[in-house]
N, C-alpha and C positions, 0 to 999 in steps of 0.2 A: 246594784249587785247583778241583777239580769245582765243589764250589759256588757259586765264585766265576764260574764259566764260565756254569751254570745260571742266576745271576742277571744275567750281562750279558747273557742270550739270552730271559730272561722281560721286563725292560725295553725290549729292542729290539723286542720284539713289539708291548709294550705301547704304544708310540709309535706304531709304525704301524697301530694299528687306530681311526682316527678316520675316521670315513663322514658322511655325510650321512642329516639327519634322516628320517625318515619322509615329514615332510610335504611334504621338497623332491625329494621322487621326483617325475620328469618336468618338474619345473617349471628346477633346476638343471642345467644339461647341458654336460660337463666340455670336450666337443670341440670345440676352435675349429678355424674350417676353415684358418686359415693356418698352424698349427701342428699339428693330427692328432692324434690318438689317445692318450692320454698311455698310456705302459708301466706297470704294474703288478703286471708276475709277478716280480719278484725285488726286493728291500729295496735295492740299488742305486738301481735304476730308478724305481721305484713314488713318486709324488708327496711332497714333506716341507716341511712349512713352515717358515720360517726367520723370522728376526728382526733388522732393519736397521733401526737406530737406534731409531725408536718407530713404523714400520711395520713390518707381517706380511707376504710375497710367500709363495706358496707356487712353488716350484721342481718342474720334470718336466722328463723326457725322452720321447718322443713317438716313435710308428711312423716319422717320417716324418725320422728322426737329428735332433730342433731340441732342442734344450736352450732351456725358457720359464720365463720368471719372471709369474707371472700376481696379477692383486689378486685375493683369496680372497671378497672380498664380490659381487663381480659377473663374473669370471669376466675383465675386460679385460684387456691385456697389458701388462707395466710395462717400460718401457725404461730 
């Protein structure tokens, strides 16, 4: 059972460590002003991409209490 715990907590990691590349340091920037600051200190919170029909939104919650669904290629907001 341990192990079984161990692995559903090395996967959940594993999922949540996708960043951005090197090269899009400064050039990408995550904070839109009508939605804020997206949260990131807890695996609840912290940004997750999802998968809707044969589009990707990526999903956050935000300093500012917004629940956004954002397009992951340029950053716009998907309603």
């Amino acid at each position: 059972m341990r192990l079984l715990s161990n692995l559903v907590l090395l996967l959940t990691l594993a999922v949540t460590t996708w960043a951005l590349h090197e090269s899009d340091v400064g050039i990408v920037d995550w904070n839109k002003h009508l939605i804020g600051v997206p949260l990131s200190g807890s695996l609840t919170t912290a940004p997750a991409f999802h998968h809707v029909g044969n589009k990707t939104i990526l999903l956050t919650a935000t300093g500012n209490n917004v629940l956004a669904a954002l397009e992951p290629e340029d950053g716009s907001i998907r309603m």
